[in-house]
C-alpha positions in Angstrom: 0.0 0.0 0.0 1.2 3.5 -0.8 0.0 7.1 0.3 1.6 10.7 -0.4 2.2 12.8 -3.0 1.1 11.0 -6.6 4.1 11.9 -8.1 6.0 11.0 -5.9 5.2 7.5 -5.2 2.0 7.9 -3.1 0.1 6.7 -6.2 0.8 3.6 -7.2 -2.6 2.7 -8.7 -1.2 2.7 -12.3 0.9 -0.8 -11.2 -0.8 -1.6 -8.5 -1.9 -4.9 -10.2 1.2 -5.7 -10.1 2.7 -5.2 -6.7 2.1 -8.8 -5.6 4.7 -11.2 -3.7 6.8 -7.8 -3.1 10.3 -8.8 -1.4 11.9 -5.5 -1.1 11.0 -2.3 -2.1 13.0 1.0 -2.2 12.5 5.0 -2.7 14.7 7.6 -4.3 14.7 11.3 -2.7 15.3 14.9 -4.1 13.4 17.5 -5.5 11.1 14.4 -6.9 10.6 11.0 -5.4 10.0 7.6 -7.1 9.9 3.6 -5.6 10.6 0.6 -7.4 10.1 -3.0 -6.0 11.5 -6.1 -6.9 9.2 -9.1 -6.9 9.6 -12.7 -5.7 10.4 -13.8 -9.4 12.8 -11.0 -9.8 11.1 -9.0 -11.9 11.0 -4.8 -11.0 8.0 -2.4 -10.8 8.2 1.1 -10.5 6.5 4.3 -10.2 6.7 7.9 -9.2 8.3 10.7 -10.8 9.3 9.6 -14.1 12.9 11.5 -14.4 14.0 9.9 -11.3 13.1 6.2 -11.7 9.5 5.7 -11.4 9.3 4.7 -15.4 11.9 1.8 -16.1 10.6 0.8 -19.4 14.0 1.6 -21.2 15.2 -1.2 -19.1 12.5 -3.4 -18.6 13.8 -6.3 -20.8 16.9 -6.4 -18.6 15.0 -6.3 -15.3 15.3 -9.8 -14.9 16.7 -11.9 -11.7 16.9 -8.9 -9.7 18.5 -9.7 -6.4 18.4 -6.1 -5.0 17.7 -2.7 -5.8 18.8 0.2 -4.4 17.4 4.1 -4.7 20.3 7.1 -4.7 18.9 10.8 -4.9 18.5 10.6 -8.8 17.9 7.4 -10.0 18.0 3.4 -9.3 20.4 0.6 -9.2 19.6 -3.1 -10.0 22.1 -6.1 -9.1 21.4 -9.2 -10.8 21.2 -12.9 -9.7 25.0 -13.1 -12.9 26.3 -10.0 -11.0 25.2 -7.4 -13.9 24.0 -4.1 -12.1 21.6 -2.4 -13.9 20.6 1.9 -13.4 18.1 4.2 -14.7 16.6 7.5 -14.1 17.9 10.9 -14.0 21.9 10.8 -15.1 21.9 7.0 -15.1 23.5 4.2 -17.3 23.7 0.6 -17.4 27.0 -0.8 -16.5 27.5 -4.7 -16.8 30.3 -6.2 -14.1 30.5 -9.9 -12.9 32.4 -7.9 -9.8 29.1 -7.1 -6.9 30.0 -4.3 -5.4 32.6 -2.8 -8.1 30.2 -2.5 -10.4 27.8 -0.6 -7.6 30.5 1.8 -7.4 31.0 2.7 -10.9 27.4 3.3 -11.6 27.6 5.1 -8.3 30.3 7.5 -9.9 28.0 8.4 -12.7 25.6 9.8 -10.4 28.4 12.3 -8.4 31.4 13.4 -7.4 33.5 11.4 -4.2 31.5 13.6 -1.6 28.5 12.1 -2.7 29.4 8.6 -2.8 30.5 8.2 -5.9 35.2 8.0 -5.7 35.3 4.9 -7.7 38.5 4.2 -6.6 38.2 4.5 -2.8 35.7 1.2 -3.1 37.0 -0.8 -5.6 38.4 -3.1 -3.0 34.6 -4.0 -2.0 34.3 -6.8 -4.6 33.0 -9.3 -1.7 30.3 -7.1 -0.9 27.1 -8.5 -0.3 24.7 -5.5 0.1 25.0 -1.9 -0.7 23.0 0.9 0.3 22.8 4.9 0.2 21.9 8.2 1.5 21.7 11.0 -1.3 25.4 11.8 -0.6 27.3 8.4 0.5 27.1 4.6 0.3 27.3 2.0 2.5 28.6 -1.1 1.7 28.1 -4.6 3.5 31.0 -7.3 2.8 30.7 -10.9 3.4 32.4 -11.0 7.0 29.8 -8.7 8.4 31.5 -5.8 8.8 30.4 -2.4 6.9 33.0 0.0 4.8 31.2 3.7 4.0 31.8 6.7 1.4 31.1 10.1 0.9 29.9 13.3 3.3 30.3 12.6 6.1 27.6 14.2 7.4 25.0 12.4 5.2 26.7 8.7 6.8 30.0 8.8 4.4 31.9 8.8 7.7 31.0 5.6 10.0 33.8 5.8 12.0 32.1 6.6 15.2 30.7 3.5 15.4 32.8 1.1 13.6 33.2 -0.9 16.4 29.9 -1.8 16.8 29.3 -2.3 13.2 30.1 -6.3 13.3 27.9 -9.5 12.0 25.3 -6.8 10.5 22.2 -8.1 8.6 20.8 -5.6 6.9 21.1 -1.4 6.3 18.8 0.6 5.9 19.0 4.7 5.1 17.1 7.6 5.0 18.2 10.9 2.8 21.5 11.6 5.1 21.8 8.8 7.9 22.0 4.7 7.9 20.7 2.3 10.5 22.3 -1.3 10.9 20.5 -4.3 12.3 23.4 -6.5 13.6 23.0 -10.2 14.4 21.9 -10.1 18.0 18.9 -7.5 17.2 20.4 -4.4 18.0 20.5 -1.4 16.0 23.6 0.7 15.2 23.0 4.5 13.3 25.2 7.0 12.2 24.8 10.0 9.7 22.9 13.1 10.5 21.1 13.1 13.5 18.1 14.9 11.9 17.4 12.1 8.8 18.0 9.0 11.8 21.9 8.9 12.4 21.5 9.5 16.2 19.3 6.9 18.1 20.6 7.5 21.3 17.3 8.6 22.9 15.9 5.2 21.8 18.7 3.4 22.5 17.5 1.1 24.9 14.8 0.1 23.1 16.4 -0.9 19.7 17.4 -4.1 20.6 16.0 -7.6 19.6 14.1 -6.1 16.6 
């Protein structure tokens, strides 16, 4: 179910036939907003503001085996059960890599400069990455052992270093427009980023465990 603005994803009656056996779905944010899901069979739905991901159908036909998506401040990013990453909307290309998290980073780099997540070159070493995720200016990045590398402003969650030590065995991150929020293995939650958009938790603290 959606609610909102219609253009900016509130409306999803136009596909709403077709949001059935959702798995994950995921919003872009800037001046316009748009959400695309991916669907137990892998296929991708979108809708929203056109310009910024809510129409796909330039790259439908490769839409297929999606294993994740994830929304940046202009556009999408597909990966692919053969490691392809697909992008669209507003300043985005398709990029084909067998390399995860490489190729996340590249198509990351088309959509800004290193403040904003996308220095190519300062995460080319995440090739065993196993989820990636961002803010509108930095990515976060979750490798196979657990731990959690991050890029870009620091202030929008580029900077995780003030609670590196507690980002070990994580599950799953999630982020608003400028902060992150890590579920770790035993339940608890772990957030950096600007305290305004979710990076600070400390009030809540206490109760963020065994979510």
């Amino acid at each position: 179910m959606t609610w909102g603005h219609p253009w900016d994803g509130g409306d999803s009656s136009r596909v709403q036939d077709h949001l059935r056996n959702v798995k994950q779905i995921c919003a872009t944010y800037k001046t316009y907003h748009a959400c695309a899901a991916v669907l137990e069979d892998g296929t991708v739905v979108t809708w929203g503001h056109a310009d910024y991901g809510g129409d796909s159908s330039t790259v439908q036909d490769q839409l297929t085996n999606a294993q994740q998506i994830c929304g940046a401040g202009v556009g999408f990013l597909a990966i692919l059960a053969d490691g392809t990453v697909v992008t669209w909307g507003r300043r985005a290309m398709k990029i084909s890599d067998k390399g995860f998290a490489a190729a996340a980073c590249l198509a990351f780099a088309t959509w800004g400069g290193p403040n904003r997540g996308g220095d190519a070159h300062q995460l080319q070493n995440l090739l065993n990455g196993k989820q990636i995720c961002a803010t509108y200016h930095a990515v976060a990045v979750i490798l196979e052992d657990g731990n959690v590398v991050t890029q870009g402003d620091p202030n929008c969650g580029g900077d995780s270093s003030r609670v590196q030590d507690c980002l070990r065995n994580v599950q799953k991150v999630y982020a608003t427009e400028s902060g992150f929020a890590a579920i770790l293995a035993d339940g608890t939650v772990v957030t950096w980023g600007s305290p305004e958009c979710g990076g600070d938790s400390s009030t809540v603290q206490d109760q963020l465990s065994y979510i």
